[in-house]
N, C-alpha and C positions, 0 to 999 in steps of 0.2 A: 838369813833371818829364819827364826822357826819358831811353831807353835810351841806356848808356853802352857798354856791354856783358856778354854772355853769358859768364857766370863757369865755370859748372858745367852739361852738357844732361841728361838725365835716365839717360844710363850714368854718367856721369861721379859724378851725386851717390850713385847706387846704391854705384858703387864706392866711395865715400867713409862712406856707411852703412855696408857690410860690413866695412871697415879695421876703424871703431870696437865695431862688433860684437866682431869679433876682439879688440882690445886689452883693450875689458871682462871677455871671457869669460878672456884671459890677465893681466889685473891683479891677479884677484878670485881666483884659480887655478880655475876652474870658475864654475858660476851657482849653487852651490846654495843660496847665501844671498844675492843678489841680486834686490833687486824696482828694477824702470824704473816712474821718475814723470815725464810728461810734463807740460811747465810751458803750463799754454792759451795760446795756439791751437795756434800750429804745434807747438807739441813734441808736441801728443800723437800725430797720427799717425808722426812722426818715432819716437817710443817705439814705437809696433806695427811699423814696419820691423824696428827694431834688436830686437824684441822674437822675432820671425819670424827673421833671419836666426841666429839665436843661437839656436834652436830649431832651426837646420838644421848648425850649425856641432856642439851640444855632444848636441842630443839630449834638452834640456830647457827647457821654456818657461818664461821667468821670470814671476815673478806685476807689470803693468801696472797702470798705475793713472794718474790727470792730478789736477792741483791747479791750482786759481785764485789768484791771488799778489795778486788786486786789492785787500783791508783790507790787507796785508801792506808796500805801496811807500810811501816815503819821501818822493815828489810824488805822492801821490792827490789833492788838491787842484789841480795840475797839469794833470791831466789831462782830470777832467770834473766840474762840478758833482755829482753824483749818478753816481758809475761804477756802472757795471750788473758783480754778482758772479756766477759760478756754481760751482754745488757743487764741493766735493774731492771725486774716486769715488776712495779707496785703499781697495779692497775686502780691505787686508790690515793687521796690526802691523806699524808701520816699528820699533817695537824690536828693537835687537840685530841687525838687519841692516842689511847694504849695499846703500844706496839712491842710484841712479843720475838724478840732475836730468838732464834733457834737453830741450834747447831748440833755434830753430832759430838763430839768431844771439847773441852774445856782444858787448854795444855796454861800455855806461859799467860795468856790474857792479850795477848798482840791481834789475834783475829776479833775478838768481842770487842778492841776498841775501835779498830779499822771500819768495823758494821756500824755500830755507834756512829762514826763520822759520815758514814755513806748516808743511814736514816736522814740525819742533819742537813743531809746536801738537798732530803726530798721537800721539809719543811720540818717543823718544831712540834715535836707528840706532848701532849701530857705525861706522860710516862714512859719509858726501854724499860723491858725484862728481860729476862735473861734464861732459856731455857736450853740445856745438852742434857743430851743419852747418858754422857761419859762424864767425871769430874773427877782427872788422872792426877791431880796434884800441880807443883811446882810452876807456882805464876811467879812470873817478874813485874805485872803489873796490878796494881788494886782492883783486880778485878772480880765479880764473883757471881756464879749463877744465882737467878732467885728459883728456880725450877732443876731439880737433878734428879735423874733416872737411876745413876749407879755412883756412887761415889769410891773410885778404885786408886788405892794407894800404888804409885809405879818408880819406878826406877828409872834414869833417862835412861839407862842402855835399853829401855823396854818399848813397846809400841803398842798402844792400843788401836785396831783394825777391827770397822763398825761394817760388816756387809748386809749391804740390801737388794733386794732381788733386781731392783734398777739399775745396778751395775757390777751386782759379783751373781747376780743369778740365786742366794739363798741369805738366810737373815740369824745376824747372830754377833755378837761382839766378843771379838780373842783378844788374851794380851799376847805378845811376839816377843820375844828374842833378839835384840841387836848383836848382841856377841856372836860372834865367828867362834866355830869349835877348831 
């Protein structure tokens, strides 16, 4: 795999954070029924951004929380003999309100529906949106953000790779290289 190139450097995705900030806090007409659920890994600190910046915008923190989508996918078989699962924290009722998926990328649609099903296992929201960094194309399911940060047209031989300082140390979005030279 090799760097294709540098999509987003870490102003660029900031800025891209704060749009959707903004767009949630004006879709929803304020936050005050608004909780952000970060779908594991990357969403969740993606969620305490948007979660922070929308506490600087309106003036109110919205109630955060992550959920693991791993019983939930449609190829867990696929994926690993024995997938290793970790807890849902929604330290809140998702009934009757508007609950904010947030992820870092947006590929086939198979994770956005997995999170969808997991919200549903907490209780019944008024509303799922749909927020990623990334929206690389090629779904297989009707699936669709209402919140996008970059909308990047890719190739499957291609990889979009989202680092944050929570796990790669520095913050920026490349697209990658599948092809072997």
């Amino acid at each position: 795999m090799k760097l294709k190139a540098q999509i987003l450097d870490e102003a660029a995705l900031n800025r891209a954070l704060m749009r959707i900030s903004h767009e949630i806090a004006e879709k929803n007409r304020g936050v005050e029924n608004v909780q952000l659920v970060g779908i594991r890994r990357r969403g969740e600190p993606i969620a305490r951004r948007i979660r922070a910046n929308i506490a600087a915008i309106e003036g109110i923190e919205p109630p955060c929380g992550s959920i693991d989508i791993g019983f939930y996918r449609d190829d867990l078989t696929a994926l690993a003999d024995s997938p290793q699962v970790r807890k849902t924290e929604l330290p809140f009722d998702v009934t009757g309100r508007d609950v904010i998926l947030i992820d870092d990328v947006l590929y086939t649609g198979r994770t956005a529906r997995a999170a969808i099903e997991a919200v549903f296992s907490c209780g019944r929201p008024r509303t799922i949106q749909f927020a990623v960094l990334v929206d690389r194309g090629h779904r297989e399911l009707p699936i669709r953000a209402d919140f996008v940060g970059k909308n990047l047209p890719t190739s499957h031989s291609e990889l979009v790779e989202i680092h944050l300082p929570e796990y790669d140390g520095a913050t920026g979005v490349f697209l990658m290289d599948l092809e072997r030279d």
